[in-house]
C-alpha positions in Angstrom: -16.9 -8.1 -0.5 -13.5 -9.4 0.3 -10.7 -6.6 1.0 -7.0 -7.8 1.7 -5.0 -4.7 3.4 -1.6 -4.7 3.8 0.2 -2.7 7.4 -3.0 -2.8 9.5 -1.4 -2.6 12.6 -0.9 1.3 12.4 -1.3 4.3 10.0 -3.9 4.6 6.7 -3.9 0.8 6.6 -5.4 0.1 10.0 -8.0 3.4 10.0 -8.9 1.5 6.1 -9.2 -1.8 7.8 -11.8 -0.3 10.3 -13.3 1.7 7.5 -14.0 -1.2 5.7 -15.3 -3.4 8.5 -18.4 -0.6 9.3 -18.9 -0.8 5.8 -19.5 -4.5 5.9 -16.3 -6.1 4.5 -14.7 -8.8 5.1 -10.9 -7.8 5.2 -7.6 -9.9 5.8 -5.3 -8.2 6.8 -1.2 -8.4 6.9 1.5 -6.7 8.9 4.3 -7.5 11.3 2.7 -6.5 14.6 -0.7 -7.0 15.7 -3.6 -5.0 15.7 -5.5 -3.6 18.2 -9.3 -4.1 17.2 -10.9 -7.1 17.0 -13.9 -8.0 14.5 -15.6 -11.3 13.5 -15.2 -10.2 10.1 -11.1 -9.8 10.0 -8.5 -11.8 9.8 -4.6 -11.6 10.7 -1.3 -12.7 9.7 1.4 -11.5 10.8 4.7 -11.8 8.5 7.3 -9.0 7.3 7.3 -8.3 4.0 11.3 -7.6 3.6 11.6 -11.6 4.3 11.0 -12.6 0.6 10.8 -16.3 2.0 7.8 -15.6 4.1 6.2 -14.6 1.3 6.6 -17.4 -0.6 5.7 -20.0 2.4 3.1 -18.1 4.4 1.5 -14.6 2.8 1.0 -15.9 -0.4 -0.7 -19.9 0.9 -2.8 -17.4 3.3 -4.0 -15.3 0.2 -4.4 -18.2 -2.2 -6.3 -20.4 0.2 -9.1 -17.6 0.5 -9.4 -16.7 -2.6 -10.2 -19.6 -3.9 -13.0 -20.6 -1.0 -14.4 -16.8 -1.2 -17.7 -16.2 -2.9 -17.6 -12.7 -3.1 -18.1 -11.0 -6.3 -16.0 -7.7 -5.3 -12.2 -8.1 -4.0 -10.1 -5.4 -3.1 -6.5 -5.2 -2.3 -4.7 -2.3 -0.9 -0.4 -2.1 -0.8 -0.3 0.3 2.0 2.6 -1.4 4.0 5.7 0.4 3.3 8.6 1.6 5.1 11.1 5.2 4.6 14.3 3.3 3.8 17.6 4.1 5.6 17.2 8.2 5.2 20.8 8.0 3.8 22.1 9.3 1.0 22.8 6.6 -1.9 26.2 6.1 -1.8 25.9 5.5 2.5 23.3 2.6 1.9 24.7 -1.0 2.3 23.3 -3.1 -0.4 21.3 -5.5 1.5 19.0 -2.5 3.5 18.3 -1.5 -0.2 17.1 -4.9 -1.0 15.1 -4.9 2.1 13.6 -1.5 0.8 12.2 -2.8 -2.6 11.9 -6.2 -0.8 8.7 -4.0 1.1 7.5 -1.3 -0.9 7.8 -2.9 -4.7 8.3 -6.6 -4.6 5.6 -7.9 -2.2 3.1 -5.6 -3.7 4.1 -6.6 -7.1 3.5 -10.4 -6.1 0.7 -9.9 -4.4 -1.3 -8.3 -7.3 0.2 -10.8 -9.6 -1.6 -13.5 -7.3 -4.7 -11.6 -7.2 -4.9 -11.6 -10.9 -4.3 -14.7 -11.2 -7.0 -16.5 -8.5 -9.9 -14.0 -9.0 -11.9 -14.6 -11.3 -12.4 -12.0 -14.9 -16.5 -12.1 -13.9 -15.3 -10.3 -10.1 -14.9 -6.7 -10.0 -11.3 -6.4 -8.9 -9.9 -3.2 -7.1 -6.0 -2.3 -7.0 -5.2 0.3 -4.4 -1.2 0.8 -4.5 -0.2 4.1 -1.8 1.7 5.7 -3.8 4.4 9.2 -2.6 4.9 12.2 -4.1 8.2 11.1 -3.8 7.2 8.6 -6.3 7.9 12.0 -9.0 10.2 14.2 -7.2 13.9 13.2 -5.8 14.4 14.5 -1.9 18.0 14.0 -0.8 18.1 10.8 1.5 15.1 9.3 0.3 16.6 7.6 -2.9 15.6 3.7 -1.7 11.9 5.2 -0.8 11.4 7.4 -3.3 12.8 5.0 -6.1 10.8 2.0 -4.6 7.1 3.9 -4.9 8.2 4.8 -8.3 8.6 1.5 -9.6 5.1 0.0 -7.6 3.6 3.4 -9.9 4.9 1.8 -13.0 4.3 -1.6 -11.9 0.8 -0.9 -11.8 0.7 1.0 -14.8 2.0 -1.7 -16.8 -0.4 -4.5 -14.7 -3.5 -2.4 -15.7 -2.1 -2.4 -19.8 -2.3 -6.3 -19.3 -5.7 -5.8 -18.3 -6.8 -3.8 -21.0 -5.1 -6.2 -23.7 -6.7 -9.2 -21.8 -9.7 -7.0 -22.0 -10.5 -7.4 -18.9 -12.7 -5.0 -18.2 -14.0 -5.4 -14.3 -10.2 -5.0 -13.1 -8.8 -1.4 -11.8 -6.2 -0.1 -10.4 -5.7 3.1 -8.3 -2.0 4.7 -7.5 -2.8 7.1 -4.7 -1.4 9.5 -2.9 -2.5 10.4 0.5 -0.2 13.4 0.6 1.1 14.4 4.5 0.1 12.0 6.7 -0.2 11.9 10.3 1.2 8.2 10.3 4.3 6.4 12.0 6.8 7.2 8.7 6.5 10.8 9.2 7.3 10.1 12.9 10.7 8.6 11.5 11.2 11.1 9.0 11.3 14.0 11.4 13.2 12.3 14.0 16.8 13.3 15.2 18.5 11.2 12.4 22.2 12.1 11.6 22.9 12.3 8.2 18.9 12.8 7.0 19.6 15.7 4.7 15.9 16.5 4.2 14.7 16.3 7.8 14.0 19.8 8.1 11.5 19.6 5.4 9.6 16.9 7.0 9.9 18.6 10.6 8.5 22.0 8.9 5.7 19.5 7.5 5.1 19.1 11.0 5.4 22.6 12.8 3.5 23.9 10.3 0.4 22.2 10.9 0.5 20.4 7.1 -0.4 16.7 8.4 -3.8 15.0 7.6 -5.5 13.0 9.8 -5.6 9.2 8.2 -9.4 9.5 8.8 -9.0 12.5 6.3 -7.5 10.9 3.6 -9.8 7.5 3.5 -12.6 8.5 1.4 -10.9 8.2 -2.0 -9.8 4.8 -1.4 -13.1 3.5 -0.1 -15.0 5.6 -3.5 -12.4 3.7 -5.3 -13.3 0.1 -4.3 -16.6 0.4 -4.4 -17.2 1.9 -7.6 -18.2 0.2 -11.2 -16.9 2.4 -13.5 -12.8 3.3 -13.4 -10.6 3.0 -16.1 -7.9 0.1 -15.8 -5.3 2.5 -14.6 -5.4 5.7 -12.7 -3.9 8.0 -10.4 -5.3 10.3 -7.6 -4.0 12.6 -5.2 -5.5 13.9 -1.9 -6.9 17.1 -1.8 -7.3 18.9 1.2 -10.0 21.4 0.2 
C-alpha cells in the first residue's frame, strides 16, 4: 500500500501520515517544511506548491518515478496541503496572491490526480482523498480566494470521478471531505489579529467556544476511505462529531 500525502509537516496531513505508517503504509509525503518523525517507510520532498514550476520539474518526476517502480496493488493520495488566502476582501487582493491561492489549493491537486490517473494502473484500487471546507458551499466575507479555490478542487473531483465512470473504471474513488473545525495551523491564522479580516470573529468564537477537533479526531473517515473496496466513483463526507 502506497499513500502520497500532501502538507505533512503540520495539521491533518502529518497526524494522516503517522496514521498511515502504524497501519503499515508506505507514504511519500510533500510539503515546504520538514517533518518531524522519522520512519523507514516515509519519504520527503520538500517543494511549495504555489511555485507552478516546481511542480513541473520536481513534485511531479518524484511522483512519476515511484509510481511506476511501486508494486503495490492499493495507492492512495490525499490533497491536504492548502493555505487561507490573503483574508481580504476581493476587491483588496492583488492578482498574483490569488494565483498563488488556486496555484495551492486547486491546481497542484488537480495535477497531481491527473498524474495518478494516468501511471496507476486500472487493475489498482485507487483512492482520491481531496480536504474539502465548508467554505467550499457557503461564502464568508474575506475568504473569497479560499473558499472559491476548495470549490473548484469539489468540482474538480466531481468531474475526475465522471471520467472514471465513463472509462468504467471501476477500482478508482474519490472522497471530498470535510474535517469540519480543526485544531490545525489555518485556524491559527484565521483567528489572528488581522486588520481588514471581516470574519475573524467567527473563527475566534470557533475557538472560545471550545468547537475545534483534535486532527486525531477527524482521521478515521479518511483512513475507512482508503482502505475500503466498495465506494462509489465520487462522494462526499463530512465529519461528525457525535
Amino acid at each position: 500500500m502506497l499513500a502520497i500525502v500532501t502538507g505533512t509537516s503540520s495539521g491533518i496531513g502529518a497526524g494522516l501520515a503517522k496514521a498511515l505508517l502504524d497501519e503499515k503504509w508506505q507514504v511519500l509525503g510533500i510539503a515546504r517544511r520538514e517533518v518531524k518523525f522519522e520512519s523507514p517507510a516515509y519519504t520527503h520532498l520538500n517543494a511549495d506548491f504555489s511555485d507552478l514550476a516546481s511542480l513541473d520539474d520536481r513534485v511531479i518526476p518524484f511522483l512519476i518515478r515511484h509510481l511506476t517502480q511501486t508494486k503495490c496493488q492499493r495507492i492512495a493520495l490525499v490533497n491536504n496541503a492548502a493555505t487561507i488566502g490573503s483574508l481580504k476582501g476581493l476587491d483588496d487582493i492583488p492578482s498574483v496572491d490569488l494565483l498563488k491561492v488556486y496555484a495551492v489549493n486547486v491546481i497542484t491537486p488537480g495535477v497531481l490526480m491527473g498524474v495518478v490517473t494516468k501511471h496507476v494502473p486500472s487493475i489498482s484500487w485507487l483512492r482520491i482523498v481531496n480536504v474539502s471546507s465548508g467554505a467550499a458551499h457557503r461564502g464568508l466575507p474575506g475568504l473569497s480566494d479560499y473558499a472559491g479555490s476548495k470549490a473548484a478542487l469539489r468540482l474538480t473531483g466531481m468531474t475526475l470521478a465522471s471520467e472514471f465512470e465513463q472509462s468504467k473504471r471501476s477500482r478508482a474513488s474519490i472522497l471530498s471531505y470535510e474535517p469540519g473545525i480543526v485544531d490545525t495551523e489555518m485556524q491559527v491564522k484565521a483567528r489572528e489579529p488581522v486588520k481588514g479580516f471581516p470574519s475573524q470573529d467567527i473563527f475566534q468564537g470557533f475557538h472560545s467556544s471550545g468547537y475545534l477537533q483534535p486532527v486525531t479526531a477527524v482521521l478515521k473517515d479518511v483512513l475507512d476511505f482508503l482502505s475500503d473496496t466498495n465506494s462509489p466513483a465520487f462522494s462526499e463526507k463530512r465529519f461528525n462529531p457525535t
